[in-house]
N, C-alpha and C positions, 0 to 999 in steps of 0.2 A: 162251361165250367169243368167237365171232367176230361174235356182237349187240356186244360190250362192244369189241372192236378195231374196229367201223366207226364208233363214236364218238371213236376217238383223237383224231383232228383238235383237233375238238371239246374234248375235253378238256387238248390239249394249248393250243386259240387261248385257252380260259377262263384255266388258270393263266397261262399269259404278261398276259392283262389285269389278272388279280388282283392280282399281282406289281407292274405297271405301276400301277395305282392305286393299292397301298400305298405305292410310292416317290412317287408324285406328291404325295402328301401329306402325308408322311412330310419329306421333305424342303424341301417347305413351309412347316412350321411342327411345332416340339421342343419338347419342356420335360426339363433335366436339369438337378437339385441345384440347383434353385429359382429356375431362369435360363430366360425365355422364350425361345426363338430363332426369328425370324419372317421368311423371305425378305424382299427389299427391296422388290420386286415386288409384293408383298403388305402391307408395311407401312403401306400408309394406308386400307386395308379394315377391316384388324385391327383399327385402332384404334377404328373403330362396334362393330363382331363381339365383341372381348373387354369390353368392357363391358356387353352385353347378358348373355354368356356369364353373366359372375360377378354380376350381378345375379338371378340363380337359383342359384348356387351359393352364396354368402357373404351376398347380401341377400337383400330380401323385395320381391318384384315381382309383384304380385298385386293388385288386379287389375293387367294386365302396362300399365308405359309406358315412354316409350323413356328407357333409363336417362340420356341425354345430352341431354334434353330433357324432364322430366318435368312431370309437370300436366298432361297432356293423354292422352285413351286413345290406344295406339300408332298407330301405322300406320306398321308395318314386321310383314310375314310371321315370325312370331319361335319359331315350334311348334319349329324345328330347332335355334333355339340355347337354348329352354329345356329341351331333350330335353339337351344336351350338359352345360347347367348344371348339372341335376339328376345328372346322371351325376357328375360333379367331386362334387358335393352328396355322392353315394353313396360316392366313396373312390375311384375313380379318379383318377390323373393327368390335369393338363389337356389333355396333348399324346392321351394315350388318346382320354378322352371326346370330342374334337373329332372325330382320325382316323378314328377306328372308326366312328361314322356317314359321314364325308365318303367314306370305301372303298369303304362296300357302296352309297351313293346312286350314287358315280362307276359302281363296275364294275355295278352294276344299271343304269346307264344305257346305258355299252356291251354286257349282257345285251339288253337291248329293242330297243337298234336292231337286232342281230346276228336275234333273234327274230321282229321285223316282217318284215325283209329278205327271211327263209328262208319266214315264211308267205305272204308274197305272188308270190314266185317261185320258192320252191321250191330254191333252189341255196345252195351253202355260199358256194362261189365267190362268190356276189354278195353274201352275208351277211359275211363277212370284208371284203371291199373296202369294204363301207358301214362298218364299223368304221371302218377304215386312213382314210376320207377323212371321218368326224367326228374323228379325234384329228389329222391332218394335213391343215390348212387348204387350201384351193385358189385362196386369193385368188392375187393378181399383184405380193405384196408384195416378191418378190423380185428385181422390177426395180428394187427400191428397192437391197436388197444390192447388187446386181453393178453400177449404176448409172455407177458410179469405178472399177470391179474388172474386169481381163480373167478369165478362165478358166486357172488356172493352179492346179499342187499348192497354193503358196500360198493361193488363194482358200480352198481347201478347209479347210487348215486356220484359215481364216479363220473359215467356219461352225460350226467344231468350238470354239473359243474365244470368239466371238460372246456382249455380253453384253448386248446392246440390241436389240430389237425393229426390224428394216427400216422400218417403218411403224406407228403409233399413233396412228392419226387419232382423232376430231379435236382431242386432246392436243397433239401433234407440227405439227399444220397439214399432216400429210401425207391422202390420199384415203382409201388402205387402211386398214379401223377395226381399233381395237383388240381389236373384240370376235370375232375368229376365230381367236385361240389358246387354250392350254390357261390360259392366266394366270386366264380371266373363272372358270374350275370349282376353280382353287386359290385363289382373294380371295373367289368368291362361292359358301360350301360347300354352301348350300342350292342352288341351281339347277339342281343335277345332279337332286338327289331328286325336282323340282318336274316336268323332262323326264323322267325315267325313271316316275312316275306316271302322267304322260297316255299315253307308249307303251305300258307295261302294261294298262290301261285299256283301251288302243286292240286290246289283243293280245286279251284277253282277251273280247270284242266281235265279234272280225273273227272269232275263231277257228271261232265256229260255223254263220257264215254261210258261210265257206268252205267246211267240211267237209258241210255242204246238213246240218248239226242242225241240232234245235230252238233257234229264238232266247227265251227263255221270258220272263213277266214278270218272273218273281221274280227272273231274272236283272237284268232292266232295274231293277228296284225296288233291288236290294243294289248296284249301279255307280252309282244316281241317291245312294244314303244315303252311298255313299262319299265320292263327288264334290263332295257338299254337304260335306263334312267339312274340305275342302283349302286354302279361302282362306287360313287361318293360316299353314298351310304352305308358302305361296306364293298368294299373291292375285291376280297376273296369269296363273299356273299355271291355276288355278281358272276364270276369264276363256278364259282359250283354249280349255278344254275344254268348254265350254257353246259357244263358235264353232264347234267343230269338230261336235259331237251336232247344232246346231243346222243347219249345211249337212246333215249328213245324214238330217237331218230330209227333206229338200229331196230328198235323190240316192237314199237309199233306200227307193224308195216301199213298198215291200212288207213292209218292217222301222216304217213309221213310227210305228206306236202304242208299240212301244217304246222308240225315241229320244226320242219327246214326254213318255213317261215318265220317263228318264234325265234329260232336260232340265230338265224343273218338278220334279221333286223336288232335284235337285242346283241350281236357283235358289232353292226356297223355305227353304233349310238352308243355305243359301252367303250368300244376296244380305244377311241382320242381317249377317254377320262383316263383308261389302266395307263395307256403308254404317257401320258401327263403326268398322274401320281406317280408312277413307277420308273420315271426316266435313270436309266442307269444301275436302279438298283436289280432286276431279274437277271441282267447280263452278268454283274457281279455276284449275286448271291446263288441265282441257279443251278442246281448239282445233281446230279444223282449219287444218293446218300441214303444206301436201305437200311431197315430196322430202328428208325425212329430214335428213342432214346436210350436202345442196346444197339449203337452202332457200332460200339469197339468191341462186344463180347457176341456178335452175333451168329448162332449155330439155332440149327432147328428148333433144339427144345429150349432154348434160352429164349425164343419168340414166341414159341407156345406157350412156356410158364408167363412171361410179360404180361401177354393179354390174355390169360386166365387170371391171373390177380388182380389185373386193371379193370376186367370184362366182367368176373364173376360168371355165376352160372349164363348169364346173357352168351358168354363166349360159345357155350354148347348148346343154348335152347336156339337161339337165333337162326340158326340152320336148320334146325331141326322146324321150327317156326315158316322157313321158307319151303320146304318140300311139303309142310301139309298144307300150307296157302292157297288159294285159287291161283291161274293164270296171269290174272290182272295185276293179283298181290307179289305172285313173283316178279314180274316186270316192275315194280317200282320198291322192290330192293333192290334187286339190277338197275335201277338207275342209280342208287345211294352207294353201292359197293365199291365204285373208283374210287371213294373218297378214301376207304377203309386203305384199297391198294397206291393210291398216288401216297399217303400218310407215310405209309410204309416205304418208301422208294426216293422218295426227290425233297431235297429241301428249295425252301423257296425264299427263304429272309435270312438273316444271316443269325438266327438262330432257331436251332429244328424245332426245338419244344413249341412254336409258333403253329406248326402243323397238326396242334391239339386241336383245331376248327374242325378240321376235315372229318377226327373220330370224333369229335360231339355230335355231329349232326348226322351218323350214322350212325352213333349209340340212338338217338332221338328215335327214327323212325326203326330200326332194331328194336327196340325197346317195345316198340304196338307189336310187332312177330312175338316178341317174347310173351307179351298177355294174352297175346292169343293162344300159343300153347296151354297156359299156365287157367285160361279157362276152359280149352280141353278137357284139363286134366279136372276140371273141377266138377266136370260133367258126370265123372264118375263115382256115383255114390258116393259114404262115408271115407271108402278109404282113399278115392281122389280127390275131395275135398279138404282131408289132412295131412294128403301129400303137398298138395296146390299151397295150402295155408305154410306148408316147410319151406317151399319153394320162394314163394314171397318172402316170408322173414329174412331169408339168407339173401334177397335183390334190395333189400330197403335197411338192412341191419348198417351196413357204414354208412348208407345216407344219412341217416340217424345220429348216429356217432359222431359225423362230422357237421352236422345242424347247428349243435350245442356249441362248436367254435365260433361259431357266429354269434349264434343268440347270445354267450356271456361275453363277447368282444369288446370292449368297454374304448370309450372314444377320446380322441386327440383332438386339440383345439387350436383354434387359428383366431388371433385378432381380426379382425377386416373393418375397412374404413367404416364410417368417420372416426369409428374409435382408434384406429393405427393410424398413427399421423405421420409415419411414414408413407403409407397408401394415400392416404389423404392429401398427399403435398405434389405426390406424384400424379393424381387424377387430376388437379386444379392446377399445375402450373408447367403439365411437359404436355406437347403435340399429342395430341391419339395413337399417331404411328411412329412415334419414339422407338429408336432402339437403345436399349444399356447393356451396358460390358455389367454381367454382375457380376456380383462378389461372395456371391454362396448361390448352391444350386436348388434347393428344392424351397417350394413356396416364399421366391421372391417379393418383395410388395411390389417391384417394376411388374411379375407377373401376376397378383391379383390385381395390380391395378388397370390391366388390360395392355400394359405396352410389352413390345417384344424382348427377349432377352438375347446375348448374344452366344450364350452357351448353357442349355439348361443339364437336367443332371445325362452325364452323357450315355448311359443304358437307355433310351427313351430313343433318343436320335440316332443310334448306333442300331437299335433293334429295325428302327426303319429305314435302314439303308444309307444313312447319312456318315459324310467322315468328319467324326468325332476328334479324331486323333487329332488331325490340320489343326482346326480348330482350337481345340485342346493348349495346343503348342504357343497360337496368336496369344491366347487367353494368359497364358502364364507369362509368355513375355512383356507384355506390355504390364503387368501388374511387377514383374520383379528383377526387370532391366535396370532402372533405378536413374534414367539418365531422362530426359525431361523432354531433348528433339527426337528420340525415339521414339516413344511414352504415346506423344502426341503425335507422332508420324504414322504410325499403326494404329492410334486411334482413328484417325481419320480417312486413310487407308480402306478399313473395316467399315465405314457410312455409322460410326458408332456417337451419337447424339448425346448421351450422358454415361458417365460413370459410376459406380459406386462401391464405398468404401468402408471396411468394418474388421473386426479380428476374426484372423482364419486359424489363430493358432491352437493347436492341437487335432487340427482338422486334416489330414492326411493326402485325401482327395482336392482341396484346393490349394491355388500357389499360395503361398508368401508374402501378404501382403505389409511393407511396410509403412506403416500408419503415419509414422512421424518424416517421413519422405514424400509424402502425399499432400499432409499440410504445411507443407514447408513451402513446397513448390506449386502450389495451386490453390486458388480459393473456392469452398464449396461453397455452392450455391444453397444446398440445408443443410443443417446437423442436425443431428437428435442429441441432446447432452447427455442423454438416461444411456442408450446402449453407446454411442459413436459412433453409431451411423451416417456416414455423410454421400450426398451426390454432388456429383460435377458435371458442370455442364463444359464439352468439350469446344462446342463455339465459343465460347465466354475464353478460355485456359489456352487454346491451343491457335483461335486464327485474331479474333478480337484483341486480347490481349498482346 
């Protein structure tokens, strides 16, 4: 019994997270009586995410490609959302199959920091606070808040009803990036799993070296089969943890036949998935491209003000974090620190802000350095305990700030079948592996309804390497050529199975659809009479006919 009471803590910090992950996601994104409800926040994530989603639930994505870009093998990490699909596939609800993984990736993710924390120093104290200062940001964004704003009860409740982000660079044109609140773990549900893998990994590694075990091969052998296994699941995941085995190839000289093992096996099982996902696009997107997202103003102190604002005090305790560390503890920032310098140096997609992975997961384990000074300091009497107490407020003050974006996010809604009989006509009367020419980009019903589209919104495909533009160009043609053996000549050209048709006008971004040239010359196979919605079937219009 008083084994099981010195765990309370413990079991009390876990359900509070558990708790705290269920809502986070939970309130993210719903499904009740056949109505999507998707934060706003989150609304243009979703719209890549759920059509992946139901392209393993409702369609046939096998071998997998990106259902908003199809004809070409993916490249996008997609293991997470065919795990979720398949789940919907099985009879779950969508809002279930999503959450129920995004929970235990998220709270398995504050599981492994809390775990690392404890194994490398040993105190809860610091394993709690490295939690508290991965879910509460430490950047400087809240100079952005108070900027207009004195200190006043008003303020307060200012933050409490707050429904906009202080900062979201470089969206906003402001410094402070986007990517240090909880927004990036509820739009992006894989990348909790992707971090909470290499931590574990990492735990399960460090564990026996600590404790002066056997580091064994078979062990090194079954974390090399593992690690090889991961690119799907996350392909820059994969990526970082060959950087990380590989420095400590370097730092641990006395372990090193078994990280050369972990190494080469976890590349010679990994490196088919990167060059399949990635065919084309490293060659084209690859650069060296220093200073991240002060690449055109980049001078010394332009990079030190950056990540002082971005970093907050973490930018000066961190190092400071690492000279008081043990041995052991400096060697495995030294393995997290390329990420901090690759970040800074290379782009690697064809858009840099993508290389926010690399500093999350260096702020992550950055972040236990930082509580461990910060309980240092608390070691010190009254007046280190009121300094530590300064300390902390100033690493959690814009997590805080940017919490309330969330929590007062109010959400956007989507029909889904059986009630959208647009969805509903398309699940019962086209192939599984349909493709359509559509006619607007984001949350297609061809793409709830699992079939592939043939151009979705093109930032999604463009971000991963895919050429949009080509594409782009087929898409408008064939919609606003207006001649009928073209029409159908590039429909068919394109392996394009059905079409459809609706008003795009005042819509900017898509072509010119004219409506009454459409049904002049073709007969649709549905219409909705309420919007005018119609589909064509291109066998029926274009070879039958």
């Amino acid at each position: 019994m008083n084994k099981i009471k010195k765990y309370y803590p413990e079991i009390i910090f876990f359900s509070i997270a558990l708790f705290f992950s269920s809502w986070l996601m939970w309130h993210t994104f719903s499904y009740q009586k056949d109505i999507i409800y998707i934060a706003v926040k989150a609304w243009s994530d979703f719209a890549a995410h759920l059509p992946l989603i139901r392209s393993f639930s409702f369609g046939q994505n096998f071998p997998p490609e990106y259902p908003i870009f199809p004809g070409q093998p993916i490249r996008y990490h997609f293991i997470f959302y065919a795990l979720v699909g398949n789940l919907e596939r099985l009879g779950l609800p969508l809002d279930w199959a999503l959450n129920i993984p995004s929970i235990l990736a998220f709270f398995g993710l504050i599981l492994t920091i809390y775990f690392l924390a404890k194994l490398l120093f040993k105190k809860r104290f610091i394993s709690i606070l490295s939690v508290i200062f991965f879910l509460f940001n430490g950047s400087l964004s809240f100079l952005e808040f108070f900027k207009n704003k004195s200190f006043s009860l008003k303020t307060l409740t200012g933050i409490l009803q707050n429904r906009d982000f202080p900062s979201f660079g470089p969206y906003d044109g402001k410094i402070v990036s986007a990517f240090w609140n909880l927004n990036i773990y509820t739009n992006q549900r894989h990348l909790a799993l992707a971090f909470a893998l290499i931590l574990l990994t990492l735990i399960i590694i460090l564990k026996p070296i600590i404790q002066n075990q056997k580091f064994t091969y078979r062990r090194s052998i079954l974390i090399g089969l593992f690690l090889g296994i991961t690119p799907f699941i996350h392909s820059v995941g994969f990526v970082m943890s060959i950087i990380i085995y590989s420095t400590f190839l370097l730092l641990f000289r006395k372990y090193r036949k078994q990280f050369f093992i972990i190494s080469s096996l976890a590349l010679i099982i990994g490196l088919p998935q990167i060059l399949l996902t990635q065919t084309g696009n490293l060659n084209s997107n690859f650069r060296f491209n220093p200073g991240y997202l002060i690449t055109n103003k980049l001078t010394f102190f332009n990079f030190i003000n950056y990540w002082f604002l971005n970093f907050g005090l973490a930018f000066l305790i961190i190092p400071l974090g690492f000279i008081k560390s043990s041995p052991l503890a400096k060697k495995v920032l030294l393995g997290f620190l390329p990420f901090f310098i690759i970040g800074n140096l290379f782009q690697f997609s064809p858009e840099i802000a993508a290389n926010h992975k690399f500093f999350n997961i260096f702020l992550i384990v950055g972040n236990i350095f930082v509580a461990y000074i910060v309980w240092l300091i608390w070691q010190k009497r009254i007046l280190g305990k009121i300094t530590a107490a300064i300390i902390i407020f100033f690493l959690v003050l814009s997590g805080i700030i940017d919490f309330f974006p969330i929590r007062n996010d109010p959400s956007m809604s989507i029909v889904d079948a059986p009630k959208d009989p647009d969805i509903t006509w398309i699940k019962k009367n086209t192939p599984p592996k349909s493709l359509f020419l559509n006619s607007s980009y984001l949350y297609h019903p061809a793409s709830l309804a699992g079939r592939k589209i043939f151009l979705g919104w093109p930032y999604f495909s463009w971000s991963a390497g895919y050429n949009t533009n080509q594409r782009g160009l087929i898409m408008k043609n064939i919609y606003e050529n207006k001649n009928i053996q073209t029409t159908c000549q590039l429909l068919i050209d394109n392996k394009i199975d059905y079409f459809t048709i609706e008003d795009t006008k005042g819509n900017k971004d898509l072509p010119k659809i004219d409506i009454n040239f459409f049904k002049t010359n073709f007969k649709p196979a549905y219409s909705n009479s309420k919007s005018d919605f119609q589909i064509y079937d291109v066998n029926y219009n274009c070879l039958i006919k």
